[in-house]
FIGUSE-328455 format. One record per residue: x, y negated, z negated of N, C-alpha, C in turn. Coordinates in Angstrom, 2 decimals. Example, Ala and Ser with C-alpha at 12.3 -4.5 7.8 and 13.67 -1.06 7.14 Angstrom:
<atoms>
ATOM      n_c1      n_c2      n_c3     ca_c1     ca_c2     ca_c3      c_c1      c_c2      c_c3
ATOM     13.19      5.69     -7.80     12.30      4.50     -7.80     13.20      3.30     -7.80
ATOM     12.85      2.25     -7.08     13.67      1.06     -7.14     12.90     -0.03     -7.87
</atoms>
This chain:
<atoms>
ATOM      n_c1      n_c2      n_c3     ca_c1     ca_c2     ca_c3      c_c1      c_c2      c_c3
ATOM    -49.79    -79.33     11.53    -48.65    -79.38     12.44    -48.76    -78.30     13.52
ATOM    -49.42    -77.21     13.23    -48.92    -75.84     14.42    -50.30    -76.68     15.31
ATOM    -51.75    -76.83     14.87    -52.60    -77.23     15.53    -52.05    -78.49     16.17
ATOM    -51.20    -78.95     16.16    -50.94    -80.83     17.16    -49.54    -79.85     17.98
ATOM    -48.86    -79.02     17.73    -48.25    -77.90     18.81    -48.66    -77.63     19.40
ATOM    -49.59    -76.96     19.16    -50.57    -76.23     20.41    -51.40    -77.04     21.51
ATOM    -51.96    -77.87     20.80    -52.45    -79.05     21.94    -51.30    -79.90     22.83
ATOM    -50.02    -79.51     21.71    -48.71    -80.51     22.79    -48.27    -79.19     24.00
ATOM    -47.98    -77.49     23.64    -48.10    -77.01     24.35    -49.23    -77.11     25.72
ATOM    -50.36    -77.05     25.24    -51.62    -76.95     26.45    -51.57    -78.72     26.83
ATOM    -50.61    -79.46     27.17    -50.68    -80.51     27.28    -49.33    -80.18     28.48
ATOM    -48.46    -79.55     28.04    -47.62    -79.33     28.81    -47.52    -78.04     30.02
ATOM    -48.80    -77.45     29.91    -49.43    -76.45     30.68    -50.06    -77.06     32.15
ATOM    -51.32    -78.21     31.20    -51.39    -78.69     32.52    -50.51    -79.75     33.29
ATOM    -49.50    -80.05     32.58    -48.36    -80.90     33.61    -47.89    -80.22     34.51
ATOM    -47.95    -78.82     34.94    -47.09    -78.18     35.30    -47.34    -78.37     36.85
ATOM    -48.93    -78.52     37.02    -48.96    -78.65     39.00    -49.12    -80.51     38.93
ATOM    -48.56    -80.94     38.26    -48.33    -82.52     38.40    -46.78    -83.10     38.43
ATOM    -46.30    -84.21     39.29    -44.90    -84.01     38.81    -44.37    -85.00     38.12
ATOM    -44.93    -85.18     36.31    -44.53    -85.85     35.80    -43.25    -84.81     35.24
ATOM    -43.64    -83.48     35.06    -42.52    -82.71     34.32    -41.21    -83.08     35.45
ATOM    -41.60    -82.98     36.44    -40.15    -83.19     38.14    -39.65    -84.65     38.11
ATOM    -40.44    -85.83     37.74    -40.52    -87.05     37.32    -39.61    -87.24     36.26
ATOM    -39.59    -86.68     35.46    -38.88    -87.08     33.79    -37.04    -85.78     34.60
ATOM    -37.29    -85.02     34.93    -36.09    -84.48     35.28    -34.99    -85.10     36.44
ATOM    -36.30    -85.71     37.45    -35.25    -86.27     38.13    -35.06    -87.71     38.94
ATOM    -35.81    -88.19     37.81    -35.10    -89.80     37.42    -33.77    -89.89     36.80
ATOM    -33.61    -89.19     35.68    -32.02    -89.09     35.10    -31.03    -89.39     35.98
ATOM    -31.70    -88.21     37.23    -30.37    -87.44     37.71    -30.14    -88.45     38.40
ATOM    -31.21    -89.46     39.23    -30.73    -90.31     40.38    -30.47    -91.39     39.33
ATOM    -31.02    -91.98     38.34    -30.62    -93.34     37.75    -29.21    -93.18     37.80
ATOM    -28.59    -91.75     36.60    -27.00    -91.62     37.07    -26.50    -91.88     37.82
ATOM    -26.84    -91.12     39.19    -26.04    -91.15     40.51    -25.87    -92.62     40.91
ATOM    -26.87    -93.14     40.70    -26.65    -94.67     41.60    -26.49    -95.72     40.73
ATOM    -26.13    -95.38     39.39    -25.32    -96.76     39.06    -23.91    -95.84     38.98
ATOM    -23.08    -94.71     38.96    -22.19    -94.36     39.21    -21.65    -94.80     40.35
ATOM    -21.80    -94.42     41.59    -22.05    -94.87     43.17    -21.90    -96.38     42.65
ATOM    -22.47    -97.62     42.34    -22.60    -98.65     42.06    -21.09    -99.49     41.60
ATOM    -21.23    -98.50     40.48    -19.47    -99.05     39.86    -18.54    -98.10     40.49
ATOM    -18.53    -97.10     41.47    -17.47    -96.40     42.08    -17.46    -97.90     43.13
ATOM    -18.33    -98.16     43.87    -17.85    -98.77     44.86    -17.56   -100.56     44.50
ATOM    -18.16   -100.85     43.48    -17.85   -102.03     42.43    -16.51   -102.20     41.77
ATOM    -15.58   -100.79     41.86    -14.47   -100.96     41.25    -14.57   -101.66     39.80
ATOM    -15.60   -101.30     39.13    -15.95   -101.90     38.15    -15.18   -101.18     36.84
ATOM    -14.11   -101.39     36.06    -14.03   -100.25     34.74    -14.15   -101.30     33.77
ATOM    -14.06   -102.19     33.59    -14.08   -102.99     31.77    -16.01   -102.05     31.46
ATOM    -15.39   -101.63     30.19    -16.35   -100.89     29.55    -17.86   -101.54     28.84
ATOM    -17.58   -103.16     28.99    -18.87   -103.80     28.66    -19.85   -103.59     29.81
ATOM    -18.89   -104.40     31.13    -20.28   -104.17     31.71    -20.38   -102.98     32.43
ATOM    -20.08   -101.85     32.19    -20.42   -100.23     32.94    -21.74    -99.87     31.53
ATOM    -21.63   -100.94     30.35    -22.59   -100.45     29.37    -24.02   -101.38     29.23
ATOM    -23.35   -102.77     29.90    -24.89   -103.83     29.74    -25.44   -103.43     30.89
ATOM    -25.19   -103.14     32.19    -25.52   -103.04     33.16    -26.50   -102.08     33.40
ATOM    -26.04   -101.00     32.73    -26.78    -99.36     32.83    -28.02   -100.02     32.26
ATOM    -27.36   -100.65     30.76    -29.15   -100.44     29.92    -29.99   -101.39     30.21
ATOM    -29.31   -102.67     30.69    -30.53   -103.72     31.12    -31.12   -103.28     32.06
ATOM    -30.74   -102.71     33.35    -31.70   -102.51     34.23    -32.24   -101.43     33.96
ATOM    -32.07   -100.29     33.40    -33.28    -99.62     32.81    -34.23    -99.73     31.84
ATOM    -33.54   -101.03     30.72    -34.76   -101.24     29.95    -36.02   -102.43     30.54
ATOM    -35.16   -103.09     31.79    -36.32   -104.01     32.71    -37.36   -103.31     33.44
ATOM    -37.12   -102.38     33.94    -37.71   -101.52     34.82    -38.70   -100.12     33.90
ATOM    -37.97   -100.39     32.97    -38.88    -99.10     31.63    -40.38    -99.39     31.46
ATOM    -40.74   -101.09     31.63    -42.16   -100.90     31.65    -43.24   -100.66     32.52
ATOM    -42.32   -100.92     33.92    -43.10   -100.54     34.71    -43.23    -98.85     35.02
ATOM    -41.93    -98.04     34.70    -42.01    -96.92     34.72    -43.03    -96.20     34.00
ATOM    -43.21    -96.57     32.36    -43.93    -95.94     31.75    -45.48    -96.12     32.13
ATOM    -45.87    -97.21     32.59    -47.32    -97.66     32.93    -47.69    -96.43     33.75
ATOM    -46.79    -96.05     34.34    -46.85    -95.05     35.87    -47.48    -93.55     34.77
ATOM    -45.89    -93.51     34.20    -46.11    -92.23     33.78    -47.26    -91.90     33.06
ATOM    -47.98    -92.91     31.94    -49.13    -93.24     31.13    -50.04    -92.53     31.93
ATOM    -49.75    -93.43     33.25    -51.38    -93.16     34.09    -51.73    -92.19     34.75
ATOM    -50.31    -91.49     34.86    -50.76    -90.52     35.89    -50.99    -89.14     34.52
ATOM    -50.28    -89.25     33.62    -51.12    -88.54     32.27    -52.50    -88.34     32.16
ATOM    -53.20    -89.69     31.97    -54.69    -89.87     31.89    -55.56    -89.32     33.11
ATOM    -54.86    -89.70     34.43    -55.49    -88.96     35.55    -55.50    -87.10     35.32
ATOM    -54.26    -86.63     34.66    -54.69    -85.70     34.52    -55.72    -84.78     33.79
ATOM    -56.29    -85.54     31.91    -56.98    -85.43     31.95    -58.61    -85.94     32.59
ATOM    -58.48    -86.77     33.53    -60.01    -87.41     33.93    -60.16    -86.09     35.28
ATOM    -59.69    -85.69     35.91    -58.91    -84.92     37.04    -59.85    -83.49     36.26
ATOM    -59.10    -83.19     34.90    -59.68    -81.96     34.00    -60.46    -81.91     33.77
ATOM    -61.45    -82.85     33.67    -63.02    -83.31     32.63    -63.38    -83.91     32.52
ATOM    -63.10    -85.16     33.50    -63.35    -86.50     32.79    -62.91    -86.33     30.84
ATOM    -62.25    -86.12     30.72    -61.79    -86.42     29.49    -62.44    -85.25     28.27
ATOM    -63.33    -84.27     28.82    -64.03    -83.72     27.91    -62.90    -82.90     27.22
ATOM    -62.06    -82.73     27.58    -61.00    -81.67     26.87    -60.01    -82.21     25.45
ATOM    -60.42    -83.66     25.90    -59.51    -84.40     25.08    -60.56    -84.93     23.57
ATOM    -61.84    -84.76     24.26    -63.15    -85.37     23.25    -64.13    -84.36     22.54
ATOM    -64.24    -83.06     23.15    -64.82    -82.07     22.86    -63.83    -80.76     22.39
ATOM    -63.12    -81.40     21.39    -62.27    -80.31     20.54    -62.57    -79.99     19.00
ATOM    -62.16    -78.88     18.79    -62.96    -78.28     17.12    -61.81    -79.11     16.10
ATOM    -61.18    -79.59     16.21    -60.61    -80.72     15.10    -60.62    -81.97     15.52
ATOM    -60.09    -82.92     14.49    -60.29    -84.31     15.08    -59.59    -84.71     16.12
ATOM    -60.48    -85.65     17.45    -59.57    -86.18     18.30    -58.59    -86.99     18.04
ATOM    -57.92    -87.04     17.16    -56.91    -87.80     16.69    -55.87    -87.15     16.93
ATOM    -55.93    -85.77     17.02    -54.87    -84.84     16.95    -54.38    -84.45     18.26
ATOM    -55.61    -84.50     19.47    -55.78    -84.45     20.79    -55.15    -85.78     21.30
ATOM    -55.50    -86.97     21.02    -54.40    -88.44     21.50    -53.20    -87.89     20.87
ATOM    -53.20    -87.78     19.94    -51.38    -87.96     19.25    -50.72    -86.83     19.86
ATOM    -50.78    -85.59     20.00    -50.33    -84.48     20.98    -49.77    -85.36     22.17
ATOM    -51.31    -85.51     23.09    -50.71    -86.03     24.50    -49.68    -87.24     24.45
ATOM    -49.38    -88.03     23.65    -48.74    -89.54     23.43    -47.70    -88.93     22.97
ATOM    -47.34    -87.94     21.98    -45.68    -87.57     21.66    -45.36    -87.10     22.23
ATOM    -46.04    -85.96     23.14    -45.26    -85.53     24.22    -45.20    -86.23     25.16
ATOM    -45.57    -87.20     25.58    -44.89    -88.05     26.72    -43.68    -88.89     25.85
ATOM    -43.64    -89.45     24.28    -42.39    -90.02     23.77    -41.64    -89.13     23.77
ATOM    -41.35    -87.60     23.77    -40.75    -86.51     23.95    -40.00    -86.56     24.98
ATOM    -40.82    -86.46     26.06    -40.02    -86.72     27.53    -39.55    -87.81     27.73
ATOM    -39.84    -88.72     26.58    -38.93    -89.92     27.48    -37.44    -90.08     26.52
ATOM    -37.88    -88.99     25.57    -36.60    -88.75     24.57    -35.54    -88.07     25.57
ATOM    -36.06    -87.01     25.87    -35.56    -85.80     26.75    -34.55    -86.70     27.90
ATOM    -35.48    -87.88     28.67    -34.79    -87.56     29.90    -34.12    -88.86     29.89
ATOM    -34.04    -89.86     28.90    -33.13    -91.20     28.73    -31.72    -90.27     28.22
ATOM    -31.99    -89.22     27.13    -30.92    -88.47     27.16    -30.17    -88.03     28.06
ATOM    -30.75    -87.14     28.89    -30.23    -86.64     30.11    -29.12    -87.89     30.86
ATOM    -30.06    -89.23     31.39    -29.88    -90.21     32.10    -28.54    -90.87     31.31
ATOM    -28.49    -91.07     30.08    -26.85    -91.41     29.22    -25.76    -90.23     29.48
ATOM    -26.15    -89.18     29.36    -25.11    -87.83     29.06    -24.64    -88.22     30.81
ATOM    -25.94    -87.65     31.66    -24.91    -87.65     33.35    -24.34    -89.27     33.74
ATOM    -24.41    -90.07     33.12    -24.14    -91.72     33.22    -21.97    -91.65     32.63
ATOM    -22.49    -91.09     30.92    -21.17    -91.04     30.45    -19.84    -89.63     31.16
ATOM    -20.35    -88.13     31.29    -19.73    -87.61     32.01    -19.29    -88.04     33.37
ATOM    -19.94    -88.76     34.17    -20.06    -89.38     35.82    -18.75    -89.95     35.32
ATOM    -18.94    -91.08     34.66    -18.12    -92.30     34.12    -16.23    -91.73     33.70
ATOM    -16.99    -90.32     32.85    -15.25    -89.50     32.18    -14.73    -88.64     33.21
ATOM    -15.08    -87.70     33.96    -14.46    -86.95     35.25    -14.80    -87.71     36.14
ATOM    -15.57    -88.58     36.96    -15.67    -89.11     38.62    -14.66    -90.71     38.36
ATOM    -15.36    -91.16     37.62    -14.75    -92.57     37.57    -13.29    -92.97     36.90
ATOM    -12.71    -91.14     36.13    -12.02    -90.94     35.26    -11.70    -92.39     34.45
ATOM    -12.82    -92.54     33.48    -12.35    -93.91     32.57    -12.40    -93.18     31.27
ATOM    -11.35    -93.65     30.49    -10.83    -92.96     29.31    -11.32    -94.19     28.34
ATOM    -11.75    -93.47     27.12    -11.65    -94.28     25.73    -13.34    -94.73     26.04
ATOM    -14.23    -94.23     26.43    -15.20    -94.47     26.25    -16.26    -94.61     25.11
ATOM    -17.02    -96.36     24.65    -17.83    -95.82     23.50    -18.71    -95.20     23.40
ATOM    -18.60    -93.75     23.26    -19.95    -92.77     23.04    -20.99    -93.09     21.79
ATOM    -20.33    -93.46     20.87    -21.40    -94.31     19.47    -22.23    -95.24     20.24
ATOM    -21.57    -95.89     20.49    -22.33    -97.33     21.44    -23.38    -96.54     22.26
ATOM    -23.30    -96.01     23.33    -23.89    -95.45     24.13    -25.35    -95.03     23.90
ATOM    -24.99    -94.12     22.20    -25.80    -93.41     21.71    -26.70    -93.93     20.71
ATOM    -26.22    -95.08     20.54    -27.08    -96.21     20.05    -28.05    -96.97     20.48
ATOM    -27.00    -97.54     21.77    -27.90    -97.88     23.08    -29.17    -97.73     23.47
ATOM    -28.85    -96.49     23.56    -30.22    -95.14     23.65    -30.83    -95.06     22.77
ATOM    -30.73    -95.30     21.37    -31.89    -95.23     20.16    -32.47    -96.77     20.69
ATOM    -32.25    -97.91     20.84    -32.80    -98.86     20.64    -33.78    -98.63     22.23
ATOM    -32.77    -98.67     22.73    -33.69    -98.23     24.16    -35.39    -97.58     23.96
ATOM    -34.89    -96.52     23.73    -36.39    -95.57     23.25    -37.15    -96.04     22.06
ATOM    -36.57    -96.71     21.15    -37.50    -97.29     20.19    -38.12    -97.97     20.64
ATOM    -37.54    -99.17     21.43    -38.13   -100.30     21.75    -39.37    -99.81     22.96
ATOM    -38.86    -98.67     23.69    -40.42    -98.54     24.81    -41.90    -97.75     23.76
ATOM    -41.31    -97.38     22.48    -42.67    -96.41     21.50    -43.72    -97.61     21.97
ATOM    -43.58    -98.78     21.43    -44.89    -99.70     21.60    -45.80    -99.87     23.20
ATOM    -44.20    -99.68     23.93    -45.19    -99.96     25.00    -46.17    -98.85     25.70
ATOM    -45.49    -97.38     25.49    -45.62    -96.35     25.62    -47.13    -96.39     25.11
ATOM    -47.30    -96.86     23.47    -48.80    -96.56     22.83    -49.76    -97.48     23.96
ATOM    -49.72    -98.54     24.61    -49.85    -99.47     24.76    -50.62    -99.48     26.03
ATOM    -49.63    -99.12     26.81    -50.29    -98.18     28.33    -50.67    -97.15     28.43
ATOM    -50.65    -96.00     27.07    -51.16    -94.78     27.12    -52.83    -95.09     26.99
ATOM    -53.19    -96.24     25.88    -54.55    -96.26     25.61    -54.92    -96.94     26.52
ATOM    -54.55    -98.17     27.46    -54.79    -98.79     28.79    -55.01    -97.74     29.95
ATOM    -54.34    -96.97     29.93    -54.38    -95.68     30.94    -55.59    -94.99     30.59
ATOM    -55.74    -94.79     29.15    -57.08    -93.42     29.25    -58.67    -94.26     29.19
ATOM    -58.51    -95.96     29.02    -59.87    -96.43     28.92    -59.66    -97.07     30.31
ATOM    -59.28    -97.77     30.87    -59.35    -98.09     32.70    -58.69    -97.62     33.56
ATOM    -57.78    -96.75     33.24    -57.15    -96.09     34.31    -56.15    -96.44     34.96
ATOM    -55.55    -95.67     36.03    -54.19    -96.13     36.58    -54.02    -97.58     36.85
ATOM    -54.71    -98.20     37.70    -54.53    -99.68     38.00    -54.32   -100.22     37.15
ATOM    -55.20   -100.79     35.93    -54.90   -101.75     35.06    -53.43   -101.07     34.41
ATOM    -53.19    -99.93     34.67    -52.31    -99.91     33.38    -51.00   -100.31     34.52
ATOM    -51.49    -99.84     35.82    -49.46   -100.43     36.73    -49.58   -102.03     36.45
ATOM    -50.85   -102.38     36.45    -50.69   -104.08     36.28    -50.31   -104.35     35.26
ATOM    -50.29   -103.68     34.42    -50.08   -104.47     32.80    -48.32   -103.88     33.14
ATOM    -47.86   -102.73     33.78    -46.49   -102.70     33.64    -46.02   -103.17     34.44
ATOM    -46.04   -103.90     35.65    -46.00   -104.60     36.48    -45.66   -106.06     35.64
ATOM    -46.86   -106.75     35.02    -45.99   -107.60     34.27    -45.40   -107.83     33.00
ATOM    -44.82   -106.65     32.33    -43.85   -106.21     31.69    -42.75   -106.01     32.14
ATOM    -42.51   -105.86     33.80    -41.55   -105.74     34.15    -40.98   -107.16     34.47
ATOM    -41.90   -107.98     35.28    -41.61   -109.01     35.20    -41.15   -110.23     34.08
ATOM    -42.09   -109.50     32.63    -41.84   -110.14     31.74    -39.99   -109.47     30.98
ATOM    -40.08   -108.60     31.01    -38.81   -107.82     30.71    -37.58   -108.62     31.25
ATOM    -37.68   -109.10     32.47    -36.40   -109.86     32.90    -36.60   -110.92     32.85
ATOM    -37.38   -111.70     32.56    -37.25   -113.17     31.84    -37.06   -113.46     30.74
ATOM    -36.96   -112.02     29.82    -36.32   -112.32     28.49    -35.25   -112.14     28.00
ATOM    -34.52   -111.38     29.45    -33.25   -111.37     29.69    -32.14   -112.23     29.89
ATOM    -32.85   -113.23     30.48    -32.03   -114.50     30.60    -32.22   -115.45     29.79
ATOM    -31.68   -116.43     30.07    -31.77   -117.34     28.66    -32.93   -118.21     28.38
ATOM    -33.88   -117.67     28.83    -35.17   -118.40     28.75    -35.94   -117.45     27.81
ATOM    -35.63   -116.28     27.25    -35.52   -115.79     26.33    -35.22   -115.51     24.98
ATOM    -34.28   -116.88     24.89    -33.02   -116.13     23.64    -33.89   -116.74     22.58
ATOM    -34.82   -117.64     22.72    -35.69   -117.70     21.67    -37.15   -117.41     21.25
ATOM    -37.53   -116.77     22.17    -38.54   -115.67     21.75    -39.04   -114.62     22.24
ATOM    -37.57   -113.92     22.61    -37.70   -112.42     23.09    -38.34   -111.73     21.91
ATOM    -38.36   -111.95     20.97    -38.32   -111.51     19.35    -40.23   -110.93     19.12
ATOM    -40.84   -111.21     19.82    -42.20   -111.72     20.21    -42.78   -111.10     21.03
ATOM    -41.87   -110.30     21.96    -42.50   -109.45     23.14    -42.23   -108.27     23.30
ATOM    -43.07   -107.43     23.16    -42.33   -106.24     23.22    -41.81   -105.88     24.49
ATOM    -41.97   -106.40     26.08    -41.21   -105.75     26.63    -39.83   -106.19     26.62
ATOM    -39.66   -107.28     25.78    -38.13   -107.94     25.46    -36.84   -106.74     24.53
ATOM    -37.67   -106.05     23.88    -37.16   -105.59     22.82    -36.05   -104.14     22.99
ATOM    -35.87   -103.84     24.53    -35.59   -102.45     24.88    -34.29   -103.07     25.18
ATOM    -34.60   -104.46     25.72    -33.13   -104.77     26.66    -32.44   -105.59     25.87
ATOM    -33.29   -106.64     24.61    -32.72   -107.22     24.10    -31.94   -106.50     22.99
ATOM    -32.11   -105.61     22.29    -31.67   -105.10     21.32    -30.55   -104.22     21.59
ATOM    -30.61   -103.41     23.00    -29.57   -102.77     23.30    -28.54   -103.50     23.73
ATOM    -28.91   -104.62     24.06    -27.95   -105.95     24.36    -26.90   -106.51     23.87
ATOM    -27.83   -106.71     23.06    -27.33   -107.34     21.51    -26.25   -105.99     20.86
ATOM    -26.71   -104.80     20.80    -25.76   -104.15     20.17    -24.53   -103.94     21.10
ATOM    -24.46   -104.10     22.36    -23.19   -104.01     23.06    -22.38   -105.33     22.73
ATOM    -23.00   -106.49     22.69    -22.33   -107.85     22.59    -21.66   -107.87     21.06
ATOM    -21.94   -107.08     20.22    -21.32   -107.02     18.75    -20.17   -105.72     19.13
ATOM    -20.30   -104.89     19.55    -19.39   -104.10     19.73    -18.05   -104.25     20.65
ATOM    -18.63   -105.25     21.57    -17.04   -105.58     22.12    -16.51   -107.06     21.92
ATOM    -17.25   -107.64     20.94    -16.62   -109.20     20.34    -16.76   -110.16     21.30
ATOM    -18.11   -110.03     22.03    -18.25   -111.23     23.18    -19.23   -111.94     22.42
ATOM    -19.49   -112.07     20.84    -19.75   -113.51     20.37    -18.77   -114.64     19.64
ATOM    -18.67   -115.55     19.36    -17.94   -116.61     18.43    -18.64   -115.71     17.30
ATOM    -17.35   -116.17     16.33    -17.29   -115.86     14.94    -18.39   -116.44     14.18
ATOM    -18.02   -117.96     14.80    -19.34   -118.89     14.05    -20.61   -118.58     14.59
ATOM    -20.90   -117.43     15.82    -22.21   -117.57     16.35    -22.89   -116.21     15.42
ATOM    -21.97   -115.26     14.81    -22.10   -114.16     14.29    -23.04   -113.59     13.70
ATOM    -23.46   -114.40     12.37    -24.65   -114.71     11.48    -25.99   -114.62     12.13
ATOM    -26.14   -115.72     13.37    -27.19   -115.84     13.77    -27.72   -114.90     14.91
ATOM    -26.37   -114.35     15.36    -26.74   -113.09     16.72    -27.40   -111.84     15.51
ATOM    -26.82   -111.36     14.03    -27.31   -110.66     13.53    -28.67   -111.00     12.98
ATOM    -28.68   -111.85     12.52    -30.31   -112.33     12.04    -31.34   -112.49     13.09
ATOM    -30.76   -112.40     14.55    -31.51   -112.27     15.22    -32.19   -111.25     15.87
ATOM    -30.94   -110.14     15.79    -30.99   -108.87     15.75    -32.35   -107.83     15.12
ATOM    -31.45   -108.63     13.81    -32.14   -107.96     12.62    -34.38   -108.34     12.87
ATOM    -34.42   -109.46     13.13    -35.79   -110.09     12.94    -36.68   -109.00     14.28
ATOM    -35.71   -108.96     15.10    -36.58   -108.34     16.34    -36.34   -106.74     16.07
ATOM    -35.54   -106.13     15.36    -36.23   -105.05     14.55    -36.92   -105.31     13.78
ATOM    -37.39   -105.54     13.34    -38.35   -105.74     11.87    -39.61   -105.94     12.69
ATOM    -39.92   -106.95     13.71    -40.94   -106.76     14.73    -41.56   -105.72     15.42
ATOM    -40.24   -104.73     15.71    -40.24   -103.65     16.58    -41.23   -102.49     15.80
ATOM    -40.81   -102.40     14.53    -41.34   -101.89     13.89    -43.08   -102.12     13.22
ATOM    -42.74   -103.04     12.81    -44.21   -103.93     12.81    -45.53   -103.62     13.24
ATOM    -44.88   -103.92     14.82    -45.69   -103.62     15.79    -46.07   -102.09     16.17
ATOM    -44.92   -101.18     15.68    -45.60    -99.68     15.99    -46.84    -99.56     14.75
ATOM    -46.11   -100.20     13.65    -47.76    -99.57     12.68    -48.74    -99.82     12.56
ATOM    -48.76   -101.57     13.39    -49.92   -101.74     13.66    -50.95   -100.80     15.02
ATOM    -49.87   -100.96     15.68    -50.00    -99.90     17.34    -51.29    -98.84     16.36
ATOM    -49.77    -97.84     15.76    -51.04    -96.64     15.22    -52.18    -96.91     14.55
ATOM    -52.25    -98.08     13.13    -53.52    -97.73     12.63    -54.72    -98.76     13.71
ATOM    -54.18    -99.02     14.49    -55.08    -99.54     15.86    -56.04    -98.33     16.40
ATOM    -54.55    -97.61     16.89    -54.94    -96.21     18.05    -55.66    -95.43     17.15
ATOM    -55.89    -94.96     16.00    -56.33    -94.46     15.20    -57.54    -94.53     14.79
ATOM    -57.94    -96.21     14.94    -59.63    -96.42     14.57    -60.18    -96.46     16.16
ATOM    -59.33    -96.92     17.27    -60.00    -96.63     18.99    -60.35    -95.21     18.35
ATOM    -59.40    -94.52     18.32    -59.76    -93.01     18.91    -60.74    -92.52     18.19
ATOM    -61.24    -92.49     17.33    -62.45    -92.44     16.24    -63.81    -93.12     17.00
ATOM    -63.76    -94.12     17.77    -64.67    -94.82     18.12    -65.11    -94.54     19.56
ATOM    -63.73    -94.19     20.53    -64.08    -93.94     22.05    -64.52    -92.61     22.37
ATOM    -65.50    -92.60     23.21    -66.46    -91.74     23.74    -66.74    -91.13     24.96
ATOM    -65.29    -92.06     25.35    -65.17    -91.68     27.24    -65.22    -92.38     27.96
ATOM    -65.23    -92.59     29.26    -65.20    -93.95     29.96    -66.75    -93.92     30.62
ATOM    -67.41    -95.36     30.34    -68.76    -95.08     30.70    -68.78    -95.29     32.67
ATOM    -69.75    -95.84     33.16    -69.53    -95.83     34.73    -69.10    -96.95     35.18
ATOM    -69.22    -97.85     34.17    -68.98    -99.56     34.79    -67.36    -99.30     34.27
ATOM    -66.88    -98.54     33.77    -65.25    -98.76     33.14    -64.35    -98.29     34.49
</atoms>
């Protein structure tokens, strides 16, 4: 544990003349501002949609964000060494990927936080709306961030074996794919995709919390729920013992990569 610290420290050393650290701080601040601004001038207060609104369009737009952030990670080590810093270490490189990959799930812990907290304060002093669900909110936000871990692994290893391009393309159509599983061309096998899973699930938990299903539809909104966690999960353990035998095996990017 102190050795996968220290590599997450010297991971966060060299972020410092890059601005993913300025990136993760001040996305929050503007995502806040401008869906605040949005429903100030929307006159918007029913509390569902000041809550589907926030998280769908950030969990549509989450894959293309992360592809970004992935890549411009990997540029920093190719930028350092072509990668030698990450491959030429006295313990296993396993410990060197998993460092750099939690600390970017770190920051995206950090600053979806941030982005709910200035969203719900904006909402309680500017918009003064009372009786707000902070559970909900904060739930929201777990499914939110669960649901990007996969994609996060996903474009991190796309990022460090081809590099920035392929990986904006692959979030590019995640983003695209993200909002087609939003609509109802989705509702039967968002369950299946992971970029479905950020918006569908946080979705889904707002639509149980303010009783915008039928009674009789109840059963099946939870079993549906339920199945695309069980996926969500699934898919991270396969993710790791994946990333786990790559990283054992990769050697760097050769010249044709």
């Amino acid at each position: 544990m102190t050795v996968l610290l220290r590599y997450m420290w010297a991971d966060v050393l060299k972020m410092k003349r890059t601005p993913l650290i300025w990136m993760h701080a001040a996305a929050p601040v503007l995502c806040a501002g401008f869906f605040l601004l949005y429903m100030m001038y929307g006159r918007i207060q029913e509390p569902y949609v000041l809550y589907s609104v926030f998280f769908s369009a950030i969990a549509v737009f989450y894959p293309f964000i992360i592809s970004i952030v992935c890549g411009m990670s990997a540029s920093v080590e190719e930028q350092a060494g072509h990668f030698q810093m990450m491959l030429a270490v006295p313990y296993s490189k396993i410990i060197s990927f998993a460092g750099k990959l939690l600390l970017l799930l770190l920051l995206n812990v950090l600053s979806a936080g941030l982005a709910i907290c200035l969203y719900l304060a904006g909402m309680k002093f500017v918009l003064h709306i009372n009786d707000l669900p902070y559970l909900l909110f904060l739930k929201g936000g777990a499914w939110l961030i669960a649901g990007s871990i996969p994609l996060y692994m996903m474009s991190f290893f796309v990022s460090i074996k081809y590099g920035m391009g392929p990986s904006g393309l692959l979030g590019g159509a995640g983003l695209l794919m993200a909002a087609l599983m939003n609509t109802g061309l989705g509702d039967t096998i968002w369950r299946f995709f992971p970029w479905a899973w950020s918006v569908r699930l946080s979705g889904l938990a707002g639509l149980l919390h303010f009783d915008k299903v039928k009674k009789e539809f109840l059963p099946y909104v939870r079993y549906d729920m339920r199945f695309g966690e069980i996926m969500l999960y699934f898919s991270i353990v396969i993710l790791c013992l994946a990333g786990l035998y790559w990283c054992r095996k990769w050697e760097g990017r050769r010249s044709y990569e």
